[in-house]
TORKOL-4160 file (C-alpha; in steps of 0.2 Angstrom, whole numbers, padded with zeros to 4 digits, m for minus):
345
<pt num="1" X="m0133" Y="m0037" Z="0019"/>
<pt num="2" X="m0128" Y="m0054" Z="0014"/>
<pt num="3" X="m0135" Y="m0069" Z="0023"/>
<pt num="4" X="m0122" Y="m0083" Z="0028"/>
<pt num="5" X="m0129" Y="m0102" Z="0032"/>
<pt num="6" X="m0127" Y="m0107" Z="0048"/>
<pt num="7" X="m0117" Y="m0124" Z="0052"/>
<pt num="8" X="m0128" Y="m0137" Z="0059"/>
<pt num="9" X="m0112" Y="m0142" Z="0069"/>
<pt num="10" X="m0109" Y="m0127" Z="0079"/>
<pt num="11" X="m0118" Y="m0132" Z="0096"/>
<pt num="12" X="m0115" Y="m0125" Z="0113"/>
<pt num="13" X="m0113" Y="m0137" Z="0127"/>
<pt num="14" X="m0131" Y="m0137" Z="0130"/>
<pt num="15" X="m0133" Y="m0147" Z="0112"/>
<pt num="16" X="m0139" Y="m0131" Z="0105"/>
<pt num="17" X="m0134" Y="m0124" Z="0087"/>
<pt num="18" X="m0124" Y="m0109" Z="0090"/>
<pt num="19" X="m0137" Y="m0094" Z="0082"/>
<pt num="20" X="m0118" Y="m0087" Z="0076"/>
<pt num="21" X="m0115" Y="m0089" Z="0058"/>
<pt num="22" X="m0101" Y="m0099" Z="0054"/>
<pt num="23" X="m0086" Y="m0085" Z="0044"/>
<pt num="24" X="m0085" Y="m0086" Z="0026"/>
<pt num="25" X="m0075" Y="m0078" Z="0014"/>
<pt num="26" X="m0067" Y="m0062" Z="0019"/>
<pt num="27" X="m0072" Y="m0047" Z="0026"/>
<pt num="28" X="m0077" Y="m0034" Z="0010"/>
<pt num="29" X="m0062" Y="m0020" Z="0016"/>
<pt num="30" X="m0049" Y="m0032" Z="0015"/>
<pt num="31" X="m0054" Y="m0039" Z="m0002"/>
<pt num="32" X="m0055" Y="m0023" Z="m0010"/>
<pt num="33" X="m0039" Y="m0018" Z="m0003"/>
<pt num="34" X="m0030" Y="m0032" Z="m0009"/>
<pt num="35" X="m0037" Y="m0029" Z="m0028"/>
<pt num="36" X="m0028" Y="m0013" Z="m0027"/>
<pt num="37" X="m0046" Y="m0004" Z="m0025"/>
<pt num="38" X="m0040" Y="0008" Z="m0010"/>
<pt num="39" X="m0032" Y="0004" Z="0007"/>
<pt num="40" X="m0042" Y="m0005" Z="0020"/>
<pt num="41" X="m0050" Y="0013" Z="0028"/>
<pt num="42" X="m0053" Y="0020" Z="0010"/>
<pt num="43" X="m0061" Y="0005" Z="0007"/>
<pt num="44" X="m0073" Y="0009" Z="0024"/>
<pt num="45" X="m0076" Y="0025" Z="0017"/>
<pt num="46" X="m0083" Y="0020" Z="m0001"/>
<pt num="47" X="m0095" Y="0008" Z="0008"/>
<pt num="48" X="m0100" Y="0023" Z="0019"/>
<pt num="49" X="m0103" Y="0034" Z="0003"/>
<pt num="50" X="m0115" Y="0019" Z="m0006"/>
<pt num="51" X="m0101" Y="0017" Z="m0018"/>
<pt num="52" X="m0098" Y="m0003" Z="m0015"/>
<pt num="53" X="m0112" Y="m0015" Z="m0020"/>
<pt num="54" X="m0112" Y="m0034" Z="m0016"/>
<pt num="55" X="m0121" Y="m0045" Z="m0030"/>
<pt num="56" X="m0130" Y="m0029" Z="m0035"/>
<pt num="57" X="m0134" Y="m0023" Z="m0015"/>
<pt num="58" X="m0128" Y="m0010" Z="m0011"/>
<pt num="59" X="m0117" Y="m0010" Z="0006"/>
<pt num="60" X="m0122" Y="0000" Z="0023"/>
<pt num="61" X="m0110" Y="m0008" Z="0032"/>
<pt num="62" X="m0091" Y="m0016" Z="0031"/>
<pt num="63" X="m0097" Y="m0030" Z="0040"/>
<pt num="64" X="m0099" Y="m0041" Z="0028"/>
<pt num="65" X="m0089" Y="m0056" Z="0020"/>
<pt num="66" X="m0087" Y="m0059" Z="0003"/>
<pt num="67" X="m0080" Y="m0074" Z="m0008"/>
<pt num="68" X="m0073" Y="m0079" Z="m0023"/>
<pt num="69" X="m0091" Y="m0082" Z="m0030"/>
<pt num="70" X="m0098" Y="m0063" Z="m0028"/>
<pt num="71" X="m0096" Y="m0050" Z="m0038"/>
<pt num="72" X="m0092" Y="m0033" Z="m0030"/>
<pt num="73" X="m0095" Y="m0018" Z="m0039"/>
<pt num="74" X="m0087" Y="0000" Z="m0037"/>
<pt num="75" X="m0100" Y="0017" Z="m0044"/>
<pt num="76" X="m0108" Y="0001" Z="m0054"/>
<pt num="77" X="m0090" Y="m0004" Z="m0062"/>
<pt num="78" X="m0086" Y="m0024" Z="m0058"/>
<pt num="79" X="m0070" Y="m0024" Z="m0048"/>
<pt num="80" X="m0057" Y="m0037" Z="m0057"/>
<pt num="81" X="m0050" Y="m0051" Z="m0046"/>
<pt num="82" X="m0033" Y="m0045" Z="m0033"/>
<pt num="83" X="m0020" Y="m0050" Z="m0045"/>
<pt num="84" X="m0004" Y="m0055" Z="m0038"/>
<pt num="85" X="0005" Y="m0040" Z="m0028"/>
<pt num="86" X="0016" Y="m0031" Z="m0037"/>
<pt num="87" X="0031" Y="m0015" Z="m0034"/>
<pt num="88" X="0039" Y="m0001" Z="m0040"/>
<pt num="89" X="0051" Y="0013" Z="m0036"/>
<pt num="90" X="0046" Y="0028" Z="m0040"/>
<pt num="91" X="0059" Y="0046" Z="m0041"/>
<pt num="92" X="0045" Y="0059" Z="m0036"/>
<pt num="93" X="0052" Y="0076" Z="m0043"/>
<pt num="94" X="0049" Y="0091" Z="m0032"/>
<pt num="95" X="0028" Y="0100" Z="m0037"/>
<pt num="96" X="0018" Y="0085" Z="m0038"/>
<pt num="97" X="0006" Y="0080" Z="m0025"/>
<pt num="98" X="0004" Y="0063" Z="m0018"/>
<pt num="99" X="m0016" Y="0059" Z="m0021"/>
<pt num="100" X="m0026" Y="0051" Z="m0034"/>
<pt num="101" X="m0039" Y="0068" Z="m0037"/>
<pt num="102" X="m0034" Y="0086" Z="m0029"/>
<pt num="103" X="m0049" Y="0097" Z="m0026"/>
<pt num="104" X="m0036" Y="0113" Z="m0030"/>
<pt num="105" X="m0032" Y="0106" Z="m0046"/>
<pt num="106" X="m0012" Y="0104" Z="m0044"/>
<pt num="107" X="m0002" Y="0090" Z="m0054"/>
<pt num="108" X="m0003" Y="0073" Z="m0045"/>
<pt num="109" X="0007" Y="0059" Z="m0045"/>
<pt num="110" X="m0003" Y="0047" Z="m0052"/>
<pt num="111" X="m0005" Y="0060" Z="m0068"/>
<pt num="112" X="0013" Y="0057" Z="m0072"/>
<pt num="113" X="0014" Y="0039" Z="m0070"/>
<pt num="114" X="0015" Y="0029" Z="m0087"/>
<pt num="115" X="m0002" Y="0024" Z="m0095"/>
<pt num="116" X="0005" Y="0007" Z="m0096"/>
<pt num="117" X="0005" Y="0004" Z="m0074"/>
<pt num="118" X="m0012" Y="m0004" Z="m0069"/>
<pt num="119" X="m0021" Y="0007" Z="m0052"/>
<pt num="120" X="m0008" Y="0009" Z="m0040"/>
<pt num="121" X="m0007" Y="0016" Z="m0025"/>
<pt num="122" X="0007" Y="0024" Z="m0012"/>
<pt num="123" X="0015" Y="0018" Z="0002"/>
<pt num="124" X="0014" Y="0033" Z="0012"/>
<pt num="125" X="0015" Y="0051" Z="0005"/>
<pt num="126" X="0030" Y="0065" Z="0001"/>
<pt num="127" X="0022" Y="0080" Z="0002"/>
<pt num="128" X="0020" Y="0094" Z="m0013"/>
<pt num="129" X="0040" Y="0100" Z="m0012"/>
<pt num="130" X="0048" Y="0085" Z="m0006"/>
<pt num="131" X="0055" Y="0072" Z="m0017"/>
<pt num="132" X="0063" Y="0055" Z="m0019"/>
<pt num="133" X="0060" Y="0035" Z="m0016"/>
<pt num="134" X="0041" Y="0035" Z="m0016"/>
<pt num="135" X="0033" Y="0016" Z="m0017"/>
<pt num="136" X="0018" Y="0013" Z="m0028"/>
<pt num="137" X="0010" Y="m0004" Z="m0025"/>
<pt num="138" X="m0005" Y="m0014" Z="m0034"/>
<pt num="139" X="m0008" Y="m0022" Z="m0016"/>
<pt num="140" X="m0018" Y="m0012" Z="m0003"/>
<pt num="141" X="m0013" Y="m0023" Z="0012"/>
<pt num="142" X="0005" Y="m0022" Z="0006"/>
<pt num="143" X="0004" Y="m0004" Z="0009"/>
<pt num="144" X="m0003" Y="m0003" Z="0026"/>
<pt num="145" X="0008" Y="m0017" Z="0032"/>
<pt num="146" X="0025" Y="m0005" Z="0027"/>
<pt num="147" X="0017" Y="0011" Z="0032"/>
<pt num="148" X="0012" Y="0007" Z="0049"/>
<pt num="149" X="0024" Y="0012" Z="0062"/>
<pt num="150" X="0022" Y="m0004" Z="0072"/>
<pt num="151" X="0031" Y="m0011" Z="0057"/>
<pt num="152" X="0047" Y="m0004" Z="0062"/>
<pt num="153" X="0053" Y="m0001" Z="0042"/>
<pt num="154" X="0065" Y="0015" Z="0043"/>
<pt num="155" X="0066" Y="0028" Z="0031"/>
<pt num="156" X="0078" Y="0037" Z="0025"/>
<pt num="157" X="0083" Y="0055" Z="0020"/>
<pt num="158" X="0094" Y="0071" Z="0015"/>
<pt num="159" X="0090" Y="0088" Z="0022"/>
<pt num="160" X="0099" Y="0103" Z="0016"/>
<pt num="161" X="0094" Y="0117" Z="0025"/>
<pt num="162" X="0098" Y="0134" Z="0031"/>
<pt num="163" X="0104" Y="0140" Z="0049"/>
<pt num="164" X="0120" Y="0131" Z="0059"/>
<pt num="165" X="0119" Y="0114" Z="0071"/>
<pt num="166" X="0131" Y="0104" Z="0077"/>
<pt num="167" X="0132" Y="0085" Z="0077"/>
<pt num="168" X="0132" Y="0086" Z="0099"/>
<pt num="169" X="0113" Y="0095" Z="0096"/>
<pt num="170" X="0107" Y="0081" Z="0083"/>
<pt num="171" X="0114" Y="0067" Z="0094"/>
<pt num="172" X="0099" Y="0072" Z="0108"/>
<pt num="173" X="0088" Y="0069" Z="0092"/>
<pt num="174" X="0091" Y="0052" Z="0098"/>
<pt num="175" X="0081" Y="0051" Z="0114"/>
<pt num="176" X="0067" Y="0060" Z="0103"/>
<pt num="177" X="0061" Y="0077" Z="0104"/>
<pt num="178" X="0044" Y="0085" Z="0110"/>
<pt num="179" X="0039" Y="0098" Z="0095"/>
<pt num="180" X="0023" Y="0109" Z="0099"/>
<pt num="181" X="0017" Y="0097" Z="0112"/>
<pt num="182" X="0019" Y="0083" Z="0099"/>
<pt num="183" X="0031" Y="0069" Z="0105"/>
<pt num="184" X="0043" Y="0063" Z="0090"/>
<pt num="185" X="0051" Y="0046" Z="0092"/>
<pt num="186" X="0071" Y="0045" Z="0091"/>
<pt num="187" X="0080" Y="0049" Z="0075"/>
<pt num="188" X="0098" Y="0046" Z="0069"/>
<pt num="189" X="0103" Y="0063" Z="0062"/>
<pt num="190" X="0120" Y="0063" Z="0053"/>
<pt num="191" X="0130" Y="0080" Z="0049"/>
<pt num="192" X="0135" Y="0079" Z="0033"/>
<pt num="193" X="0141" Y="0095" Z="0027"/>
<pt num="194" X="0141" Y="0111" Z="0026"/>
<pt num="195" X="0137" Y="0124" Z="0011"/>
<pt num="196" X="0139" Y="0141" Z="0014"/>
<pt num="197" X="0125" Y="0145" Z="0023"/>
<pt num="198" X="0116" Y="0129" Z="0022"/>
<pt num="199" X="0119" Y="0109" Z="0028"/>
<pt num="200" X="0117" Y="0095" Z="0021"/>
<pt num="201" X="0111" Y="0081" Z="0037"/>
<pt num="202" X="0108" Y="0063" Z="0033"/>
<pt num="203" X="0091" Y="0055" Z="0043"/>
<pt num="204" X="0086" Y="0038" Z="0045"/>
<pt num="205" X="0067" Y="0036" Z="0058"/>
<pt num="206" X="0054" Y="0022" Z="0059"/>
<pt num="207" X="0039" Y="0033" Z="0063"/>
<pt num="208" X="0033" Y="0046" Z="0049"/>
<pt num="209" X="0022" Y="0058" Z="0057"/>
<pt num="210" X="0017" Y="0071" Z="0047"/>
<pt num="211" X="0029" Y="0085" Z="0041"/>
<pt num="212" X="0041" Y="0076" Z="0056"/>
<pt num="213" X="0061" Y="0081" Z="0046"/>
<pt num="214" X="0056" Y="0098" Z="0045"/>
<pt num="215" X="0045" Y="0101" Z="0062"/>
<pt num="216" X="0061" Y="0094" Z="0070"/>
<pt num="217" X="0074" Y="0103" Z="0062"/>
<pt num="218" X="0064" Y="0120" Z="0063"/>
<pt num="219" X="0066" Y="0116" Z="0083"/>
<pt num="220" X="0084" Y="0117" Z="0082"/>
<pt num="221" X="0082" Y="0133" Z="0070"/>
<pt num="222" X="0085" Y="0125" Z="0055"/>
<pt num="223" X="0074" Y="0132" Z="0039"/>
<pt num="224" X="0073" Y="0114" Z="0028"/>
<pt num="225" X="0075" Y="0121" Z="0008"/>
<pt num="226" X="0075" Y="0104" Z="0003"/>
<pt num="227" X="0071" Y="0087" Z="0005"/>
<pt num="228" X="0075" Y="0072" Z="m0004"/>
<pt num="229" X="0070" Y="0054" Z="0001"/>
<pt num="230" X="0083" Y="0041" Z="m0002"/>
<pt num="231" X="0075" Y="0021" Z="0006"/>
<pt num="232" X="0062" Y="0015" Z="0012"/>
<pt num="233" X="0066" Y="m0002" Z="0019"/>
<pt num="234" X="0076" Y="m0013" Z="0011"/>
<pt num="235" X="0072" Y="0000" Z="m0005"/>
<pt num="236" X="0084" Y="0012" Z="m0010"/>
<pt num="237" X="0082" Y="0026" Z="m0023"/>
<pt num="238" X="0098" Y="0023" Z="m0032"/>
<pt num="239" X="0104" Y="0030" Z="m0049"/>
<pt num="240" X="0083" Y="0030" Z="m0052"/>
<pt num="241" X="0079" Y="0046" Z="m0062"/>
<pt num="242" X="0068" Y="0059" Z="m0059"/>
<pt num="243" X="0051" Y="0053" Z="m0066"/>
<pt num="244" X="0057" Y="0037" Z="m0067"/>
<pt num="245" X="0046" Y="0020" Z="m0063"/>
<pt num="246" X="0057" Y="0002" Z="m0061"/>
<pt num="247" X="0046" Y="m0011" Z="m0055"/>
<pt num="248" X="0056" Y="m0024" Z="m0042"/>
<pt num="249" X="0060" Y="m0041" Z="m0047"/>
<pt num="250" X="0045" Y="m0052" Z="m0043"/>
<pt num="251" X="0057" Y="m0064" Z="m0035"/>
<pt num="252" X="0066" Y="m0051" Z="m0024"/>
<pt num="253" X="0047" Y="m0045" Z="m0020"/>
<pt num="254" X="0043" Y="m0062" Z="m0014"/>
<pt num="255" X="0058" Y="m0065" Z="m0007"/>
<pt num="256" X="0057" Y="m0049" Z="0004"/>
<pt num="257" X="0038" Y="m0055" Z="0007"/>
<pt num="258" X="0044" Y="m0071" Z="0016"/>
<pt num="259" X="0056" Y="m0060" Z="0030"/>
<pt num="260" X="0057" Y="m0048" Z="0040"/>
<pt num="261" X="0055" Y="m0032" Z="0031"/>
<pt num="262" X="0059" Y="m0021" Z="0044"/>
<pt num="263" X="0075" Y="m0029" Z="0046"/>
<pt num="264" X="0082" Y="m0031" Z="0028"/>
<pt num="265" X="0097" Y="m0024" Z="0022"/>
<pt num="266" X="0094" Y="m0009" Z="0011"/>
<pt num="267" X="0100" Y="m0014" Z="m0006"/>
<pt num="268" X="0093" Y="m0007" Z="m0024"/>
<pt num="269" X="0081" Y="m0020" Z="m0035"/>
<pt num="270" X="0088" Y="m0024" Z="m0050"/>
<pt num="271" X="0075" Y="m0019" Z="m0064"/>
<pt num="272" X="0064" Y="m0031" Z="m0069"/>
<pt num="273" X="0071" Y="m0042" Z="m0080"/>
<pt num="274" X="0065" Y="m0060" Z="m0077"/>
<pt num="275" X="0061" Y="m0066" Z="m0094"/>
<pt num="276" X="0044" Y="m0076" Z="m0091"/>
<pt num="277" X="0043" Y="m0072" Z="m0073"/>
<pt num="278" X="0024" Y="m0064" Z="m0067"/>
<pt num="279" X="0023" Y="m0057" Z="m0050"/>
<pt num="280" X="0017" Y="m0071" Z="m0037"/>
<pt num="281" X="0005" Y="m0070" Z="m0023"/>
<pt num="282" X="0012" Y="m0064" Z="m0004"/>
<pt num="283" X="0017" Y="m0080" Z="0005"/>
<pt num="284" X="0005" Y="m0080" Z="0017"/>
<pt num="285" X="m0006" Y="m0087" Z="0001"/>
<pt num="286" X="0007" Y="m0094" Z="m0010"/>
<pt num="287" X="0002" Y="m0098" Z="m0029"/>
<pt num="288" X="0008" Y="m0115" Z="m0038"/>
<pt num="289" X="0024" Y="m0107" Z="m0044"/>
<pt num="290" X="0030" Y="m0099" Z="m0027"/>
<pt num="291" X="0046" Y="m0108" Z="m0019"/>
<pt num="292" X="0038" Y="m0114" Z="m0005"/>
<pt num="293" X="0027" Y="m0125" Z="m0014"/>
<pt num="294" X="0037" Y="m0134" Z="m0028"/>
<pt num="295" X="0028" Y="m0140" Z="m0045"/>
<pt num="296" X="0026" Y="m0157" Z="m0049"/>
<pt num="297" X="0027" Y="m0160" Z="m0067"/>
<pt num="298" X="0016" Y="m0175" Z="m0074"/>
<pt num="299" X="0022" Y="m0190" Z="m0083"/>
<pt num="300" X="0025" Y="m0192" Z="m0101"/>
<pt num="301" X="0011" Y="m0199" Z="m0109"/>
<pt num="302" X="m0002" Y="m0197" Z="m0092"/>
<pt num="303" X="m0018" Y="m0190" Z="m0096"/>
<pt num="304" X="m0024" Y="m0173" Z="m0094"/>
<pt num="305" X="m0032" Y="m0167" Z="m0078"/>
<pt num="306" X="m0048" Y="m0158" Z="m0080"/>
<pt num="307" X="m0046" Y="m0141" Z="m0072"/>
<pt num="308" X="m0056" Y="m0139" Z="m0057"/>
<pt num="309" X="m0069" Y="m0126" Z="m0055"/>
<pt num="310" X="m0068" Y="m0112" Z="m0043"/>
<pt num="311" X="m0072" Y="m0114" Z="m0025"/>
<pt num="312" X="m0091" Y="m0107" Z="m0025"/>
<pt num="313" X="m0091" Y="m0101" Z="m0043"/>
<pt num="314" X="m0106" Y="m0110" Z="m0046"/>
<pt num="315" X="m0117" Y="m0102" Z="m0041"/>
<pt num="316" X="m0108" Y="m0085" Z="m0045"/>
<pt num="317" X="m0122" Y="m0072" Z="m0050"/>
<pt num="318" X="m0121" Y="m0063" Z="m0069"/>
<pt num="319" X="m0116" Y="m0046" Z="m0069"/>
<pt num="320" X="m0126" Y="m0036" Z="m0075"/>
<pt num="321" X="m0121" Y="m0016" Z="m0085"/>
<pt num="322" X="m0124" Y="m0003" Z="m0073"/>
<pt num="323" X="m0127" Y="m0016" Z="m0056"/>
<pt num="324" X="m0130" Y="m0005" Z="m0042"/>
<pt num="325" X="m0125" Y="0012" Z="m0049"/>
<pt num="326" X="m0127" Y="0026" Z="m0037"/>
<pt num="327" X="m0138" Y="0038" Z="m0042"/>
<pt num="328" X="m0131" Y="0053" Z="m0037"/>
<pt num="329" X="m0113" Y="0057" Z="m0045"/>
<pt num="330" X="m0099" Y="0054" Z="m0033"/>
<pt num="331" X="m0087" Y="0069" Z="m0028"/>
<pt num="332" X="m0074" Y="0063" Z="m0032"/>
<pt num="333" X="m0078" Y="0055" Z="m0050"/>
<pt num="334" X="m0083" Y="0040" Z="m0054"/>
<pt num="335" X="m0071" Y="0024" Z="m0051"/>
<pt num="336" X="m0060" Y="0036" Z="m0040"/>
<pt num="337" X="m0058" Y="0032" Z="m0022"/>
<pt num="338" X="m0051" Y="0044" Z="m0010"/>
<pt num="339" X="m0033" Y="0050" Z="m0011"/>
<pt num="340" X="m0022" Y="0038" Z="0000"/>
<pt num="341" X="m0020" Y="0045" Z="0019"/>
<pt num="342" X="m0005" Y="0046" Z="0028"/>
<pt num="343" X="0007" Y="0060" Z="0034"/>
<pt num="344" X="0017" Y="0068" Z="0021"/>
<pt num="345" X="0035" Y="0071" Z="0026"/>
């Protein structure tokens, strides 16, 4: 555990200091989430495992902060700095699985992705024959923020599947539906067409429980045969490939960052062709380049200011090869955290 200074200013109003330590920092789960390590629970688990080490201390507990001038290690390995958060879209053909490490040994995702992406993550899951828009995202706050139900971002999809319905019995699908004792929230079902014995039905819900389009269908004796997700939010799959990665623009990122996501139209990113552009921080922390603080250019002929120093760097500790390895092997390898939860459509 790390030790925090107490502020000599906090006094109660008996003129006492407050024995509470004053925050600093973050806490260590939301830091490694928003490195891209894992997603803020992951994270919980790693620290739980003895995986995480502060300043060459292992962690017990996720109650700790952390700062700019510690060094947090995973199995041993320094975890680089969160880098500014990043997108892509991501055509997920039918047979792969939507985890970093399968224990049954089936292709996954993240083995097809180009060796070029840095460590990304999903924002929540298509399961093994399901296919379509999939996010990816170097950001792990990013990704609990759209996966949440609470955050009201609909997702879209086409079913074809096998049996007869009419658009009068996918209209009640509306209201929501009780499924196995499992209440679904409402869902706007469209009939699309019909193809021989199958039809095609467009869906659009905000919740994404798991295996929720076929659970639902199955209660109006439909048999889904396919499934293919076309938007997530104001993302849509477009003309993207199967297989095919396009990272969205950094300025429709931010952009999209700075309203509400949940209520965006759905349009298709442009690929990412902003020459000189780099991805820039979420606005909630906006860097020097970001619109809603404009650069201010020196004079001709001022002289240079010195750079300033990191907040705390200071007295940043020396890594050191190997700091806090665990000494038994991990599970699941080392550097891996656990595959990303969530329910798989």
């Amino acid at each position: 555990m790390v030790s925090h200074p107490r502020d000599p200013s906090r006094k109660t109003a008996s003129g006492q200091v407050d024995a509470k330590p004053a925050a600093r920092g973050e806490r260590v789960a939301r830091t490694l989430a928003r490195a891209g390590v894992a997603s803020r629970r992951e994270a919980e688990r790693l620290i739980e495992a003895g995986r995480i080490a502060l300043n060459g201390t292992v962690l017990t507990s996720p109650a700790v902060n952390v700062t700019r001038g510690d060094i947090l290690t995973l199995d041993g390995r320094p975890i680089a700095d969160r880098e500014p958060s990043r997108l892509w879209r991501y055509h997920k053909p039918a047979g792969l699985i939507t985890t970093h490490n399968d224990p049954k040994g089936r292709p996954t995702v993240f083995d097809r992705l180009p060796k070029s992406l840095p460590r990304v993550i999903s924002i929540g899951r298509l399961d093994l024959t399901s296919e379509g828009l999939l996010l990816l995202t170097n950001d792990g706050d990013l990704a609990r923020s759209l996966e949440l139900p609470s955050s009201g971002v609909v997702r879209r999809y086409r079913a074809r599947a096998f049996g007869r319905v009419t658009q009068e019995q996918l209209d009640r699908l509306k209201a929501g539906i009780v499924v196995d004792g499992v209440a679904y929230g409402s869902i706007d079902a469209r009939l699309e067409r019909g193809s021989g014995s199958n039809v095609w039905i467009g869906l659009a819900l905000s919740e994404g429980k798991n295996r929720e389009i076929r659970k639902v269908l199955e209660a109006l004796s439909l048999k889904v045969n396919r499934l293919i997700r076309t938007g997530y939010g104001p993302f849509e799959l477009g003309e993207l490939a199967a297989g095919d990665v396009d990272e969205v623009s950094p300025r429709q990122l931010q952009k999209l960052l700075q309203g509400d996501l949940a209520a965006q139209p759905s349009t298709t990113p442009r690929p990412t062709g902003d020459k000189g552009a780099r991805p820039l921080h979420r606005p909630s922390h906006p860097g020097p380049n970001s619109p809603t603080k404009p650069r201010v250019r020196p004079a001709a002929g001022a002289p240079k200011r010195p750079r300033a120093a990191p907040a705390e760097a200071a007295d940043k500790p020396a890594y050191k090869p190997g700091w806090a390895r665990p000494k038994a092997k991990a599970k699941r390898g080392p550097g891996k955290p656990p595959g990303r939860r969530g329910p798989a459509k």
